[in-house]
C-alpha positions as CSV (number, residue, x, y, z in Angstrom):
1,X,-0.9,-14.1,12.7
2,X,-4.8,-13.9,13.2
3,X,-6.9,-10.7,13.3
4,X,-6.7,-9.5,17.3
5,X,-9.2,-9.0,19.1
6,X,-10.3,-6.6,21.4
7,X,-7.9,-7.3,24.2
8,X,-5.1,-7.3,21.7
9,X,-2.3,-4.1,21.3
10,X,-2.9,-1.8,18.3
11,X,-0.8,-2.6,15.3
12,X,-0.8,-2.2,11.4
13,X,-1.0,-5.2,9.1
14,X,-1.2,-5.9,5.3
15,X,-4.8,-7.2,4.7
16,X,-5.3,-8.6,1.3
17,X,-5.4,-12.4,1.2
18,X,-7.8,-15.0,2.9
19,X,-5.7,-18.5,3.1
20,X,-6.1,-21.8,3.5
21,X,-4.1,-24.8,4.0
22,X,-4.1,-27.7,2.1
23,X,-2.3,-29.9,5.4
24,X,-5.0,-30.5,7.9
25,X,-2.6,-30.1,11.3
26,X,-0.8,-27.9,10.2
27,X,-3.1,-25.6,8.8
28,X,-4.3,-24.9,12.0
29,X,-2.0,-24.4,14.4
30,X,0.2,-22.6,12.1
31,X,-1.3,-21.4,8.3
32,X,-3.9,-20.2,9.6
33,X,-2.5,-17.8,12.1
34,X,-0.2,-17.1,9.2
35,X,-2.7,-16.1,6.6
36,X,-4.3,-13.3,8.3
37,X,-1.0,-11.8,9.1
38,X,0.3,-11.6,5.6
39,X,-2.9,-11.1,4.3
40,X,-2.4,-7.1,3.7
41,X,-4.6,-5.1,1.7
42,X,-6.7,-2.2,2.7
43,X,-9.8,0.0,2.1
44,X,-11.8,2.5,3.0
45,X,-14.7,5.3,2.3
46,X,-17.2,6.3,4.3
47,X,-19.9,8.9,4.3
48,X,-19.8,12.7,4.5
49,X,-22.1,14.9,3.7
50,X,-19.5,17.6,3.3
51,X,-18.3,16.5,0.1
52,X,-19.5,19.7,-1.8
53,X,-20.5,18.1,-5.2
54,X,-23.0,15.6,-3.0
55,X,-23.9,18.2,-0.2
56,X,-25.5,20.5,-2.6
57,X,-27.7,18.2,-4.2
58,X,-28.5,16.4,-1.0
59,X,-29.1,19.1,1.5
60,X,-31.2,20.8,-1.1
61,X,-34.3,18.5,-0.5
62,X,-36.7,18.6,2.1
63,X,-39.4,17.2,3.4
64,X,-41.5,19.3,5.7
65,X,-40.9,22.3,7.9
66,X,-38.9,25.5,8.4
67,X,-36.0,25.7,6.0
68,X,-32.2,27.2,6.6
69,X,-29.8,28.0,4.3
70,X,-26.8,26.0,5.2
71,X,-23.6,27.2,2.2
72,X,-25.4,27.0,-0.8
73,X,-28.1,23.9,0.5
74,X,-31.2,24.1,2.8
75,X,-32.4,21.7,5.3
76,X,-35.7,21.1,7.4
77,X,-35.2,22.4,11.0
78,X,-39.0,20.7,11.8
79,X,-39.3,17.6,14.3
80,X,-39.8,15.8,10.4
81,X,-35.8,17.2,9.3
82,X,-35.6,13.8,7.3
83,X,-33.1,14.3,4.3
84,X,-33.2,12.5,0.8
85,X,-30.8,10.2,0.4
86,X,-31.1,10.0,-3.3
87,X,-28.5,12.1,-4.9
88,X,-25.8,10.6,-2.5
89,X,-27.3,6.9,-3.4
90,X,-27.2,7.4,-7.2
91,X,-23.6,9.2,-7.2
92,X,-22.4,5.1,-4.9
93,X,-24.6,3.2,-8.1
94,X,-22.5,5.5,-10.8
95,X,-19.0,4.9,-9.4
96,X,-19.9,1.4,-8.6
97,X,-21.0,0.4,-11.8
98,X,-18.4,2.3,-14.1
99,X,-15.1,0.9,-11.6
100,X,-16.6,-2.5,-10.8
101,X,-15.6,-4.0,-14.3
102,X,-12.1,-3.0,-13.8
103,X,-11.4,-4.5,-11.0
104,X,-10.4,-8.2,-10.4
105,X,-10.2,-11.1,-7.5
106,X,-7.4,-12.8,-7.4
107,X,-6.8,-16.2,-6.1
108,X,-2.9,-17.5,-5.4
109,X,-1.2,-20.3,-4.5
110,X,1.9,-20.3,-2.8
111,X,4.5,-23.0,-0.7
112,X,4.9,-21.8,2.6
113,X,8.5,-23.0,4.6
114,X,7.6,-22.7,8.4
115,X,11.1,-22.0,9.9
116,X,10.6,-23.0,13.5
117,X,8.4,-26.5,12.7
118,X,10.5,-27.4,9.4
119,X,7.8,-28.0,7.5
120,X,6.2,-27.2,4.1
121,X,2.8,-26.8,3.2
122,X,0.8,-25.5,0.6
123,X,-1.8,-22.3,1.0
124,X,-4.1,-20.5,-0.7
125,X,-5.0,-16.8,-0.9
126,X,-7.4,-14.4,-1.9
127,X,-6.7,-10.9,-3.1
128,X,-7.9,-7.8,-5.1
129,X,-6.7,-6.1,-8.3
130,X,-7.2,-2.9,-10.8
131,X,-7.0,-3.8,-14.3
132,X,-4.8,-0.8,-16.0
133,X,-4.7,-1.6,-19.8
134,X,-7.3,-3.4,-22.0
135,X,-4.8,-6.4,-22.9
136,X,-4.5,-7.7,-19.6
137,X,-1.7,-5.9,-17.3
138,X,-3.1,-5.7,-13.4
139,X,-2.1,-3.7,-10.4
140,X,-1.8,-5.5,-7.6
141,X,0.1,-5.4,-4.0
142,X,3.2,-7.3,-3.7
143,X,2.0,-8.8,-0.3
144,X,-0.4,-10.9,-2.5
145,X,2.1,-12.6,-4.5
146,X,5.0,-12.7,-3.1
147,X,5.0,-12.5,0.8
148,X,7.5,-13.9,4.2
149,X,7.6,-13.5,7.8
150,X,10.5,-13.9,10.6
151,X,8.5,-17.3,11.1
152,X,7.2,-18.6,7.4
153,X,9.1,-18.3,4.0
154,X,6.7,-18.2,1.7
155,X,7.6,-18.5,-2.1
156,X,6.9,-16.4,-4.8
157,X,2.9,-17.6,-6.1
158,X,3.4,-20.7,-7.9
159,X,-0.4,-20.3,-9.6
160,X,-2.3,-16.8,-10.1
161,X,-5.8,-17.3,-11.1
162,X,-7.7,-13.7,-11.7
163,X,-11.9,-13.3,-12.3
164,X,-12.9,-10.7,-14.2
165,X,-16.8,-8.8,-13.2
166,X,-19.2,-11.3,-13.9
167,X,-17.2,-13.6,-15.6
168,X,-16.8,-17.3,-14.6
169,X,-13.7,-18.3,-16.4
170,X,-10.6,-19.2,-14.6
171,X,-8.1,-16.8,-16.2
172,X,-4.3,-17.6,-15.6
173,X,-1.7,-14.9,-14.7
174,X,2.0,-14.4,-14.7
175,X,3.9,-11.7,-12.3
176,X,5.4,-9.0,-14.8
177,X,7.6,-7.4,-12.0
178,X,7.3,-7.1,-8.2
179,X,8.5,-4.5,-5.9
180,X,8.7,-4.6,-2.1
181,X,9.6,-1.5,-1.1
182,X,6.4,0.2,-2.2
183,X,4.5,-3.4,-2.1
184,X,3.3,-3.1,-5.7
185,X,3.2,-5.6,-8.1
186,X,2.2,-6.1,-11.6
187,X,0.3,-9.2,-13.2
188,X,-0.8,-10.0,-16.5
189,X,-3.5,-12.3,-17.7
190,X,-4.0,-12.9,-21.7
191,X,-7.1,-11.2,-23.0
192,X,-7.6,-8.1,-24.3
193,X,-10.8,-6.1,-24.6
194,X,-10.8,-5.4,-20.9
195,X,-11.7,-2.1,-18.9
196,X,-9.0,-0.2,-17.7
197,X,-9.8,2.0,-14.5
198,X,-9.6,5.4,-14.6
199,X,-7.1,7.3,-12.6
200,X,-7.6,10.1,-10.7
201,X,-5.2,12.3,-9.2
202,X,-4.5,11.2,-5.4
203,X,-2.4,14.7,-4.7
204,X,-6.1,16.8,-5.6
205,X,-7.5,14.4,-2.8
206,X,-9.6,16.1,-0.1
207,X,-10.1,15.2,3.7
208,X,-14.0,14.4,3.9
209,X,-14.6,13.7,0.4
210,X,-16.5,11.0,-0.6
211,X,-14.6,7.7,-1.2
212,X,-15.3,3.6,-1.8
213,X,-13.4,1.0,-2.1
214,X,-13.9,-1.8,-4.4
215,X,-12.1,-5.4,-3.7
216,X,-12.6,-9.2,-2.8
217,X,-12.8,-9.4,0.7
218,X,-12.6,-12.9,2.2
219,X,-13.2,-14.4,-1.6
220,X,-16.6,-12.3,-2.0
221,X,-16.1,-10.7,-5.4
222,X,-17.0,-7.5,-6.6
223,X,-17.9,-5.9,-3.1
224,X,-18.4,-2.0,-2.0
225,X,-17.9,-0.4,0.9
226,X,-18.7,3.5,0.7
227,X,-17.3,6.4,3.0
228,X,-14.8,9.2,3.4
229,X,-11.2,10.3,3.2
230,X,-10.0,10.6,6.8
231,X,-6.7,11.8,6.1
232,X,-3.8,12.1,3.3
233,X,-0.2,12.1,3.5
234,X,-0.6,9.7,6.9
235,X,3.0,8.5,7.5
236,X,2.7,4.7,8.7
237,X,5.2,2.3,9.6
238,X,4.0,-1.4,9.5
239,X,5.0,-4.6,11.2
240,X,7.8,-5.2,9.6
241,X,9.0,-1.8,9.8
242,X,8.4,-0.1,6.7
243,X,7.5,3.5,5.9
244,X,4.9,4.7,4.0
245,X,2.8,7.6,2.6
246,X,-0.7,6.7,3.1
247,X,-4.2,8.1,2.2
248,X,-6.3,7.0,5.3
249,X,-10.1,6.4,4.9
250,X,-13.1,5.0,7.4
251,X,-14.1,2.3,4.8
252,X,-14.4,-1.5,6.1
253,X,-11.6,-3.5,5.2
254,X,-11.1,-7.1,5.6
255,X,-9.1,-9.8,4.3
256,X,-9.1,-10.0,0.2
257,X,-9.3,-6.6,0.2
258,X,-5.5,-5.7,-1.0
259,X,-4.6,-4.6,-4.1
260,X,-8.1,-3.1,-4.5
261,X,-9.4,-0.2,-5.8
262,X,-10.1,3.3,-3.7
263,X,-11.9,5.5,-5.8
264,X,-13.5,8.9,-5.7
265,X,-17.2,10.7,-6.8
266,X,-16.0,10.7,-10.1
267,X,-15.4,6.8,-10.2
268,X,-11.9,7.5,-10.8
269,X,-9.1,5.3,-9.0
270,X,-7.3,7.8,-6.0
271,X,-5.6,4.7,-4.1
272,X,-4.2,0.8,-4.1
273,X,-5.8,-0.2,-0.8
274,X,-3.0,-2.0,1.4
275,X,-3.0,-1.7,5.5
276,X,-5.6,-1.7,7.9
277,X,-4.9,-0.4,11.5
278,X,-6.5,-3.7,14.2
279,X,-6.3,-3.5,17.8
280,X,-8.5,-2.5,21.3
281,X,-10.4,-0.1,20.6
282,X,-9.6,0.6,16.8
283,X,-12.4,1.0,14.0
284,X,-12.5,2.5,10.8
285,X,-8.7,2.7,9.7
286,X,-7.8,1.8,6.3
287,X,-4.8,2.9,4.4
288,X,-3.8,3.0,0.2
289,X,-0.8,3.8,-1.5
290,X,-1.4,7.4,-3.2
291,X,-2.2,6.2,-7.0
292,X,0.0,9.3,-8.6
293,X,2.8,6.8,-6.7
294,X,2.1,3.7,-8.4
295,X,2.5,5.4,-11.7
296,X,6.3,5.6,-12.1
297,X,6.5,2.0,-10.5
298,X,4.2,0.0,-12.5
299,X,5.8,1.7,-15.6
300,X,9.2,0.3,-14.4
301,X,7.7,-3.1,-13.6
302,X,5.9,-3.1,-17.0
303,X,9.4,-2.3,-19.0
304,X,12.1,-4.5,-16.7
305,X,9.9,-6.2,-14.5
306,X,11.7,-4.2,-11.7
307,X,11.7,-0.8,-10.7
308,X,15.3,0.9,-11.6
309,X,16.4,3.1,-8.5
310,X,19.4,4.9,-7.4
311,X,22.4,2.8,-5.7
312,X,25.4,3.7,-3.3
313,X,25.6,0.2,-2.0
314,X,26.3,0.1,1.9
315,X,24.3,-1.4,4.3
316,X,23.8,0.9,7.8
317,X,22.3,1.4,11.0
318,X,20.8,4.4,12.8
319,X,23.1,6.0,15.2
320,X,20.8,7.9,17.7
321,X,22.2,10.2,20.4
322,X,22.8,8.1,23.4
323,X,24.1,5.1,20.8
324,X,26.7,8.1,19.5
325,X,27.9,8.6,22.9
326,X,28.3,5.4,24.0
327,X,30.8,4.4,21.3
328,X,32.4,7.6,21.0
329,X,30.4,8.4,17.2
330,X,28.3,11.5,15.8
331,X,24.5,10.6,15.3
332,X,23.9,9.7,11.4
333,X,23.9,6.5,9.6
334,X,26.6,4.4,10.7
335,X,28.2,2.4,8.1
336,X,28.5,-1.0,8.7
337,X,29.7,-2.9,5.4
338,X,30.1,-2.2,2.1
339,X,29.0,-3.8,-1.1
340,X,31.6,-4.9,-3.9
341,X,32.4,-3.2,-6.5
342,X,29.4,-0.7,-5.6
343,X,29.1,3.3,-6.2
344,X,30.2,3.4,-2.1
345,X,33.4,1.0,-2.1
346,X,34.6,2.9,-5.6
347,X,34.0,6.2,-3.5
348,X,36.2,5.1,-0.9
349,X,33.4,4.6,2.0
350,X,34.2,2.4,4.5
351,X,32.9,0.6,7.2
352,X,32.6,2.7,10.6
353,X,32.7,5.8,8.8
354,X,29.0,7.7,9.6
355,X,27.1,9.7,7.3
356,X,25.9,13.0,8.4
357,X,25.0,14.8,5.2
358,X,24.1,13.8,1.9
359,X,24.6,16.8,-1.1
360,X,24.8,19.6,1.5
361,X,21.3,18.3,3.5
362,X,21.6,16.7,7.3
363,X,20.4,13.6,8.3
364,X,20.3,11.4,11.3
365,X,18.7,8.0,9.7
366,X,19.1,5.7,6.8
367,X,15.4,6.3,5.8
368,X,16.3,10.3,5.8
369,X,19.2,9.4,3.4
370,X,17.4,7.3,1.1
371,X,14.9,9.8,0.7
372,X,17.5,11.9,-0.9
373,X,19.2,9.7,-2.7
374,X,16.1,8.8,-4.5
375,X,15.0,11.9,-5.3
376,X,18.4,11.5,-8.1
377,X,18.6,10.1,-10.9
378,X,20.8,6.5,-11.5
379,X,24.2,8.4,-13.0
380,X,24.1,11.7,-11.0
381,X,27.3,12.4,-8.8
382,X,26.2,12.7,-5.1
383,X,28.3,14.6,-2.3
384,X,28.6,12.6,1.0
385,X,29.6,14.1,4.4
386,X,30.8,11.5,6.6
387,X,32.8,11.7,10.2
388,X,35.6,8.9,10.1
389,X,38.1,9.0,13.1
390,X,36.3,12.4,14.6
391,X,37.0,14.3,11.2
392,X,34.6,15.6,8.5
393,X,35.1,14.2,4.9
394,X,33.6,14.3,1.6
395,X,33.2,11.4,-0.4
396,X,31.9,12.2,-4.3
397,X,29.8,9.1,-5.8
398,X,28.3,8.4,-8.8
399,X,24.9,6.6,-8.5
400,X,24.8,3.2,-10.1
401,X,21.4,1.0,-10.8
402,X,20.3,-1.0,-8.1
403,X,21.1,-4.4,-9.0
């Protein structure tokens, strides 16, 4: 799918890699279209002169003119009310130069399967990365390396190729662990003596404050774009209908940008950049996964190259109210098959039953139930309330790994 344009509806899409086609014809008419789609990533910053550590030091010089004191700044109030720029300039040069070495462009290569033309070509992406231990792990999005659409199966990278900050040698990676629910992945390339990031803490992040994002947009390496936080806990639902927890920012994003670093004042990593919002009218909306999130998941990925989550193992459907009615059901996650030998078929769930409650809590939607049921730990025993034939019914279940 391309980037739309202004007479296009608004919608959220991954923004990360840049491809190209190897296949002339088909490049064209169908990579190419492709490539923007699954490109993913996202950034964003902008600038604020609210940000108290920067607004202090800014609004404190003048120039000519009447002064007011504004908090704990002052400003010129003259026709000549020109403010210096300098304290806000150096504090964009300091984050720059300490988070620039730690972060990474990545270039993939991956087969891509077009279902409705039966054909198979080869394409070429670019994304971002933040280097998070000195002997060559990398954060990354999962977008970047391992990616498919309703129209294009695209296989997991078959080359990885990462650049370090101003270094010219092709260094080749291998994927550690992937994980598509939270589209993170981990990489790692061997060298060691490298600059791990610094991470902040994303739950201390305030609306307004000063933000940039660091990433390879469209192949350009080692590029900043510098502005605020627009928002934080931004619930977001993507084109292909995943949720997420989002820290929103007014920084340019394009494609390459994925995987990227958003940082704070401090220089410290706050966010994975990952969606951009494109559509009529739209400008300015960029999206990254928390960073305190990424924690637990590139630990997993790091260990067993997966990330170990609770499993009841039974595939559902939402049951809203006029669905309920129809057929005669409660609204709540209908069942509709079960896995074998899983934590659901042991507890004796079966399919047509519908799920109501999970340990004592309503729900009405299989996203509301898995937000329970990974707030446990794999092993804990779980209480379900289900209606089966009109009647209530608990089911007890103990949670098993997620295979």
């Amino acid at each position: 799918m391309e980037e739309k344009d202004l007479n296009t509806e608004t919608s959220y899409k991954t923004v990360g890699n840049s491809f190209q086609s190897e296949k002339g014809g088909f490049a064209k008419s169908i990579i190419l279209p492709f490539v923007s789609g699954i490109v993913g990533a996202t950034l964003v910053m902008g600038v604020c002169f609210s940000v108290p550590q920067i607004k202090n030091k800014i609004m404190g010089e003048i120039q000519t003119g009447n002064t007011t004191t504004v908090g704990s700044g002052n400003y010129t109030t003259s026709s000549n009310n020109l403010v210096s720029l300098s304290n806000y300039s150096d504090t964009s040069v300091g984050v720059a130069e300490k988070v620039l070495p730690s972060i990474v462009g990545i270039q993939v290569e991956y087969n891509v399967n077009s279902i409705f033309y039966r054909q198979t070509s080869t394409a070429t992406a670019e994304g971002s990365g933040v280097i998070i231990s000195e002997d060559g792990y990398i954060l990354t999005n999962n977008h970047i390396v391992s990616n498919s659409s309703s129209y294009y199966q695209v296989s997991e990278a078959s080359r990885i190729v990462v650049y370090l900050y101003n270094d010219p040698t092709e260094y080749e990676a291998k994927i550690v662990g992937t994980d598509e629910e939270t589209d993170l992945a981990v990489i790692k390339i061997e060298k060691t003596g490298l600059t791990p990031a610094e991470l902040g803490d994303s739950d201390q992040v305030k609306i307004g404050e000063f933000a940039m994002a660091i990433g390879n947009p469209l192949g350009m390496q080692n590029s900043v774009s510098s502005g605020i936080i627009s928002a934080v806990n931004r619930e977001i639902t993507d084109t292909d209908g995943k949720n997420y927890t989002l820290i929103q920012t007014d920084a340019a994003i394009n494609s390459g940008n994925s995987g990227g670093a958003l940082v704070n004042s401090s220089g410290q990593v706050i966010g994975i950049n990952t969606l951009k919002l494109m559509g009529t009218g739209v400008e300015g909306m960029g999206f990254a996964i928390p960073i305190n999130d990424t924690k637990p998941i590139y630990e997993d990925l790091i260990q067993y190259s997966k990330v170990k989550r609770p499993y009841i193992g039974f595939s559902g459907r939402d049951l809203d109210e006029a669905t309920a009615k129809a057929n005669n059901l409660v609204v709540g996650a209908y069942v509709v098959s079960i896995e074998e030998f899983s934590a659901a078929e042991k507890a004796g769930l079966r399919p047509g039953d519908v799920v109501i409650k999970i340990n004592g809590t309503s729900i009405t939607t299989m996203d509301e139930l898995n937000a329970i049921k990974n707030e446990c730990q794999i092993g804990d025993e779980i209480t379900l309330t289900i209606v089966r034939d009109g009647q209530e019914k608990e089911l007890k279940l103990t949670l098993m790994e997620q295979p």
